[in-house]
BATIMAR-78740 format. One record per residue: x, y, z negated of N, C-alpha, C in turn; residue in one letter. Coordinates in pm, whole numbers, padded with zeros to 5 digits, always signed. Each point is the difference from the previous one (the first is absolute). Layout:
<sites>
XYZXYZXYZa;...
</sites>
This chain:
<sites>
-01595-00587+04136-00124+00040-00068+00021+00005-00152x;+00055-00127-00103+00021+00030-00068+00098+00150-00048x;+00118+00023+00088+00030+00093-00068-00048+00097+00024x;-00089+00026+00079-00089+00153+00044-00101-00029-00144x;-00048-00090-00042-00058-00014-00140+00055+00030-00124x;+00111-00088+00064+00115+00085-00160-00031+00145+00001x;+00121+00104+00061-00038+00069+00035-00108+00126-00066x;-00102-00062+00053-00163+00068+00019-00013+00015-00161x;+00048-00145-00068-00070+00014-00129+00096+00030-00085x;+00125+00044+00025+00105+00057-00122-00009+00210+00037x;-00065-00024+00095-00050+00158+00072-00109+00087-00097x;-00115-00121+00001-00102+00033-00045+00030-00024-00177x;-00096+00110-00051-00052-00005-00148-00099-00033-00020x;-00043-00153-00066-00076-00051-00061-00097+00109-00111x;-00159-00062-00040-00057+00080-00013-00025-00004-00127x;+00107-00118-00062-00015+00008-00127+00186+00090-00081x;+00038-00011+00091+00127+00103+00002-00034+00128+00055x;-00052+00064+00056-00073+00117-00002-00076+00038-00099x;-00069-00098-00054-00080+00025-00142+00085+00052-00106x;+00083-00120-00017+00162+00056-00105+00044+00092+00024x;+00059+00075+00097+00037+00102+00032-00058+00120-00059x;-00124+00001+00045-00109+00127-00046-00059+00027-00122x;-00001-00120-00091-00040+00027-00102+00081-00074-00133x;+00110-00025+00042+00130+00012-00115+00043+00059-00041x;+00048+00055-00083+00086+00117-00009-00035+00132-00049x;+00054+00113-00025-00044+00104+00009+00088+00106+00030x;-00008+00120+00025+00098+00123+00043+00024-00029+00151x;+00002-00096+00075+00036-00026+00129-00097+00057+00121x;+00051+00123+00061-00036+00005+00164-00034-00149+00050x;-00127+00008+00072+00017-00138+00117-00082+00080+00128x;+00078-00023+00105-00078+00052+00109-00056-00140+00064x;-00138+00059+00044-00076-00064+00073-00051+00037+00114x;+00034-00083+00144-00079+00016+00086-00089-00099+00062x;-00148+00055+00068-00032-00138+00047-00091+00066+00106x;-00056-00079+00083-00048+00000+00148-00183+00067-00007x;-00023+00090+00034-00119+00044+00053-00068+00048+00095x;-00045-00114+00096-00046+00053+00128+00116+00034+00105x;+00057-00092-00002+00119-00008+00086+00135+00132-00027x;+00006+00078-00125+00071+00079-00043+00079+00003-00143x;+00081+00002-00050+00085-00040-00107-00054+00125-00101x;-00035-00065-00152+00002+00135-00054+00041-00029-00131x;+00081+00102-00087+00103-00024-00094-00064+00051-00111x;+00066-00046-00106-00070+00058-00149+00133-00001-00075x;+00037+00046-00072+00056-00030-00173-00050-00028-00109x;+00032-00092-00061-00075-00076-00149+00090+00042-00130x;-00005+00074-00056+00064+00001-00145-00026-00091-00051x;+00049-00099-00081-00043-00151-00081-00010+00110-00122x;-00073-00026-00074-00047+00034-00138-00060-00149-00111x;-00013+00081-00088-00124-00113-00105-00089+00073+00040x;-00134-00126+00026-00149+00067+00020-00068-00032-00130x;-00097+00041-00062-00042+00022-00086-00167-00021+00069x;-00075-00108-00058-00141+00001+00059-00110+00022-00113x;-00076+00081+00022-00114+00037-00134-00060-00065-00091x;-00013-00049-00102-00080-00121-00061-00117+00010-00045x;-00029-00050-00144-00094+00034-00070-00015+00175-00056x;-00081+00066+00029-00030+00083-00027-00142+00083+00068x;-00066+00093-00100-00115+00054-00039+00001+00171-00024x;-00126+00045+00059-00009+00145-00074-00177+00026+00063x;-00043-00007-00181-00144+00047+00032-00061-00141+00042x;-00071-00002+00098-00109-00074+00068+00127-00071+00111x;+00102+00037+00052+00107-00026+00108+00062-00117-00053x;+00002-00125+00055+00096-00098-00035+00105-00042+00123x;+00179-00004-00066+00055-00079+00104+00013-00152-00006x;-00042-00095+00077+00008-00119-00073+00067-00109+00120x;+00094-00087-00059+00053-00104+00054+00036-00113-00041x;-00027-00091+00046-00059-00146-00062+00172-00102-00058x;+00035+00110-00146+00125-00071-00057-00013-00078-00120x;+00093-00009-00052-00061-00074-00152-00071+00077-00060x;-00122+00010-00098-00073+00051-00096-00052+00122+00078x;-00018+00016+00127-00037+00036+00066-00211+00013-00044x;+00008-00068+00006-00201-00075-00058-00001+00100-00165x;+00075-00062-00086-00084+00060-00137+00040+00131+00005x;+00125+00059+00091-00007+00176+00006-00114+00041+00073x;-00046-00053+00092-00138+00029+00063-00095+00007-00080x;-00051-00100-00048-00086+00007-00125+00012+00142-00069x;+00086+00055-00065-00003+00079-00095-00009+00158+00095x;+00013-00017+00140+00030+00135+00041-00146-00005+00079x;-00089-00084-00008-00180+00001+00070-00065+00028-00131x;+00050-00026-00161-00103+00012-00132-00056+00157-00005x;-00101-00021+00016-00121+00107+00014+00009+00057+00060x;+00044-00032+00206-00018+00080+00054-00144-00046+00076x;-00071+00089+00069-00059-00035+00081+00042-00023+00176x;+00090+00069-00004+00074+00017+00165+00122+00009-00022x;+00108-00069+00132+00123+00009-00016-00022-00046+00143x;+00146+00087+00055+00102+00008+00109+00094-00116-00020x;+00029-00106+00052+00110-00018+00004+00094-00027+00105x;+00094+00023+00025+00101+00051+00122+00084-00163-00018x;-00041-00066+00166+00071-00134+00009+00114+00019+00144x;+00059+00150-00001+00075+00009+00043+00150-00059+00049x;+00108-00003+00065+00113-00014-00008-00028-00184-00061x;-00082-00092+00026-00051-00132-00055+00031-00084+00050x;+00145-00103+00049+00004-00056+00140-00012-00108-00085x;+00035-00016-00185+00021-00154-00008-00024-00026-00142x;-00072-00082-00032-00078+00032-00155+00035-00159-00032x;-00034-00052-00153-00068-00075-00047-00106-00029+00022x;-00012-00127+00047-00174-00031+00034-00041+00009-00158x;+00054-00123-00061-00061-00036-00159-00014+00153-00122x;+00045+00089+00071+00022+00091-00075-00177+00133+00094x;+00040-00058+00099-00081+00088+00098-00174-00052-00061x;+00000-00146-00029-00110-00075+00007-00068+00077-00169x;+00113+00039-00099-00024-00005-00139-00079+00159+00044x;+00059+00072+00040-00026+00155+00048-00132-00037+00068x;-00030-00053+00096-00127-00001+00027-00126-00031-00106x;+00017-00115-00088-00078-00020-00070+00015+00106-00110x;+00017+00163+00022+00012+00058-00113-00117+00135+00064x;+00031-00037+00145-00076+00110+00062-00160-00040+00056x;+00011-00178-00012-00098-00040+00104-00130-00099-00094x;-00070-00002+00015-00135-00133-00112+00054-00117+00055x;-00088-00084-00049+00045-00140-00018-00066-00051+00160x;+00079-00044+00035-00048-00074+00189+00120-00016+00098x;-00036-00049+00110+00077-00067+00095-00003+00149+00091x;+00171-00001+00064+00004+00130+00070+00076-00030+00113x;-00013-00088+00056+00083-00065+00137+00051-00155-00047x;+00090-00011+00108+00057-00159+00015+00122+00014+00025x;+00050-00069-00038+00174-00060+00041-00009-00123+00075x;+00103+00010+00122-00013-00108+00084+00117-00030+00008x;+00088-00113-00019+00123-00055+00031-00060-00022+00213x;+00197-00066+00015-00004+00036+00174-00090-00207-00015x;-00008-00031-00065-00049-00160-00047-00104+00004+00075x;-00060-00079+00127-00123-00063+00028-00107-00083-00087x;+00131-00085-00065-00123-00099-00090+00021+00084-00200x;+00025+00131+00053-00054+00041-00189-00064+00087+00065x;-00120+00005-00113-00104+00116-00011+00041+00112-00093x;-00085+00105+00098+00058+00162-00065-00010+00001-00174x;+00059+00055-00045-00012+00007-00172-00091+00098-00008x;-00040+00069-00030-00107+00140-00070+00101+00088-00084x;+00004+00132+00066+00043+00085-00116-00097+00057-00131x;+00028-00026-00091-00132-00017-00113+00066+00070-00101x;-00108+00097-00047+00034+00057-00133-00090-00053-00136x;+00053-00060-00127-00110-00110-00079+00012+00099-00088x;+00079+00076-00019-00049+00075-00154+00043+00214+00022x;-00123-00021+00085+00038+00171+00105-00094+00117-00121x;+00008+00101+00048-00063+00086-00041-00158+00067+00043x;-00055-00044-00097-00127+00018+00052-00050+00175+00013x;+00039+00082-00058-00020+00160+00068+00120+00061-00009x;+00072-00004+00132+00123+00024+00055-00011+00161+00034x;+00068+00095+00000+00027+00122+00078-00031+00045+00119x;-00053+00086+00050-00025-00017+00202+00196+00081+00013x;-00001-00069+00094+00140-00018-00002+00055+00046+00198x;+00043+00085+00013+00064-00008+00107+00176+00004+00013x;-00037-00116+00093+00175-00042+00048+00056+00125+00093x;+00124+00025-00018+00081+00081+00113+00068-00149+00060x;+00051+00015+00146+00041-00112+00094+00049+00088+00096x;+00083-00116+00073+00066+00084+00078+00101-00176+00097x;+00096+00053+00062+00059-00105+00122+00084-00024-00119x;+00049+00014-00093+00108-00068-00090-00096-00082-00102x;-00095-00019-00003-00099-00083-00078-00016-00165+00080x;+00062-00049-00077+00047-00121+00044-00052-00154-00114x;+00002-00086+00075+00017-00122-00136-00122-00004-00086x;+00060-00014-00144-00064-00008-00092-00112+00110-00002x;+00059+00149+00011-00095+00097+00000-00056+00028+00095x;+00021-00046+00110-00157-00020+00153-00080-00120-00077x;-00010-00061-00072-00064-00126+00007-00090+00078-00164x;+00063+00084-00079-00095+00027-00095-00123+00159+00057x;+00094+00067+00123-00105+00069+00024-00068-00021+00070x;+00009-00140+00065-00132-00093+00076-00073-00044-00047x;+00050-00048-00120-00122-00112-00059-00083+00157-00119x;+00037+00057-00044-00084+00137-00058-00049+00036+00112x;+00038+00025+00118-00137+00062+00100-00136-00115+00041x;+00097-00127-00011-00151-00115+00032-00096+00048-00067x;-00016+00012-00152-00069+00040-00081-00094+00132-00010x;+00123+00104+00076-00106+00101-00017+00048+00087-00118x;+00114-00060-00030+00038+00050-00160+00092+00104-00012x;+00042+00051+00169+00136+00074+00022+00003+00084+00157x;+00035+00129-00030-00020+00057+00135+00095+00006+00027x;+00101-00015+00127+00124+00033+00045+00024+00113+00066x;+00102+00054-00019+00047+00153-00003+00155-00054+00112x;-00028+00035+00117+00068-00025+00143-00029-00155+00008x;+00120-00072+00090+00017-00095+00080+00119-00065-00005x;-00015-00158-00017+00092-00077-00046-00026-00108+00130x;+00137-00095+00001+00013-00093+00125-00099-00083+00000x;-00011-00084+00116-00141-00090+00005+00049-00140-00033x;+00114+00013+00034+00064-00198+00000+00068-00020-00092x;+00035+00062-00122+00111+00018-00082-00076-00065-00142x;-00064-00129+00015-00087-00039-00140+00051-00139-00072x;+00140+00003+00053+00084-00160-00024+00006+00011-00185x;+00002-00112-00035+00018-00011-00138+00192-00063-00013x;+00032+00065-00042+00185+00017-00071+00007-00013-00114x;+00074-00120-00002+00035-00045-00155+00170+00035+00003x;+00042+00048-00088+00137+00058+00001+00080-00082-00144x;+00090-00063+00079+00091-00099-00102+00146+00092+00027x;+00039-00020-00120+00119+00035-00078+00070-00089-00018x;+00140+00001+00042+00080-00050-00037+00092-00055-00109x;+00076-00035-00075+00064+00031-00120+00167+00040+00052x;+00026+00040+00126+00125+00071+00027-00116+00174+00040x;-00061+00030-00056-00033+00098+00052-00099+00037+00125x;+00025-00082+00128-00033-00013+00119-00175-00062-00029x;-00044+00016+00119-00137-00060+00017-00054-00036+00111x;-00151-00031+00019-00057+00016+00142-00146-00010-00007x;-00043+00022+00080-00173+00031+00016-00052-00151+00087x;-00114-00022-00023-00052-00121+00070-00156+00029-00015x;-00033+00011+00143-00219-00018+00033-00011-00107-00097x;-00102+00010-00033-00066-00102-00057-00112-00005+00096x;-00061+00145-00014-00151-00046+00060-00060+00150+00077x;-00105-00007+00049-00043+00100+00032-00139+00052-00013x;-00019+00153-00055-00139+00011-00081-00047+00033+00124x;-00131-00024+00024-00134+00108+00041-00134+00005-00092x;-00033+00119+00025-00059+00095-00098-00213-00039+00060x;-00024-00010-00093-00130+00005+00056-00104+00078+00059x;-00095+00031+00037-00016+00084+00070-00121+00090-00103x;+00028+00125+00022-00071+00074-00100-00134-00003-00043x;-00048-00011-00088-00151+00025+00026-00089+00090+00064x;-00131-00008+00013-00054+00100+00097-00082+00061-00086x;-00039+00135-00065-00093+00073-00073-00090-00008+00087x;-00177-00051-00053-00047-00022+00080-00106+00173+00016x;-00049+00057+00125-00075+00096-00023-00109-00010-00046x;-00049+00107-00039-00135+00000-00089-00109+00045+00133x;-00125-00102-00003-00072+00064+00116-00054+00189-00060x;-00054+00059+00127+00051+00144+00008-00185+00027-00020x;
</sites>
């Protein structure tokens, strides 16, 4: 048994050596195949540099992603607008503290969900904005299945409010809070802290008819 284990596991590629593989490097062919519905099906990967969109604007259109100074470029690209787009596209992994500064640029002063550690005996924190904007932009989000993290959790807590229309559809379970430590060889790693939910929207009430 053991050596049918040996074996098995000098056979197999680990999935963090598959990771290396695919995204080391560059100029390299890698063929890939893998299993669908009981049939093998193959691809080729050119390794390249990817290049992902950042800060950037045109008109009323904002691209925005929750990096350093991320917040006071926001600021300056909402001054005197009344409406803005902004596209939280391609978003799997943000700065919360950076995400939190950006909200209070778009949102008034109030509580816009909770953070819950996996802790039984701690109570949820409040996501709270103390020094927000009191006449903010009407603002619609673009979203989408790569809207992740930090930026699912700011276009949740702007829809609690009422303060933000969303433009498609983003995941339902994807609201973990990621704190991302750096290394000093370079290297890093991500760790939950906690997990937001968003409050539930208000209700405009009707006017009798």
């Amino acid at each position: 048994i053991r050596k049918e284990v040996r074996e098995k596991t000098e056979r197999d590629l680990l999935p963090q050596k598959a990771r290396q593989r695919l995204l080391i490097g560059k100029g390299e062919n890698v063929v890939v195949v893998w299993t669908r519905n009981g049939s093998n099906r193959t691809t080729t990967l050119r390794k390249a540099e990817s290049r992902m969109p950042g800060l950037s604007s045109n008109g009323d259109a904002i691209r925005l992603q929750f990096v350093a100074g991320a917040a006071d470029w926001l600021e300056k690209q909402i001054e005197g607008k009344k409406q803005v787009t902004i596209d939280l596209t391609n978003n799997p992994l943000g700065d919360f503290g950076e995400m939190k500064r950006s909200l209070a640029v778009l949102a008034p002063t109030g509580t816009y969900g909770t953070l819950k550690t996996s802790r039984t005996d701690k109570a949820a924190t409040p996501l709270a904005v103390s020094d927000g904007n009191a006449s903010p932009p009407k603002i619609t989000l673009k979203v989408d299945g790569s809207t992740r993290g930090a930026a699912q959790i700011f276009a949740l807590a702007l829809k609690s409010k009422n303060l933000a229309a969303l433009q498609g559809t983003m995941p339902t379970s994807d609201t973990k809070v990621y704190e991302v430590t750096r290394l000093p060889d370079g290297s890093g790693y991500t760790l939950v802290t906690s997990e937001y939910k968003a409050t539930a929207p208000a209700r405009t009430a009707k006017r009798p008819s």
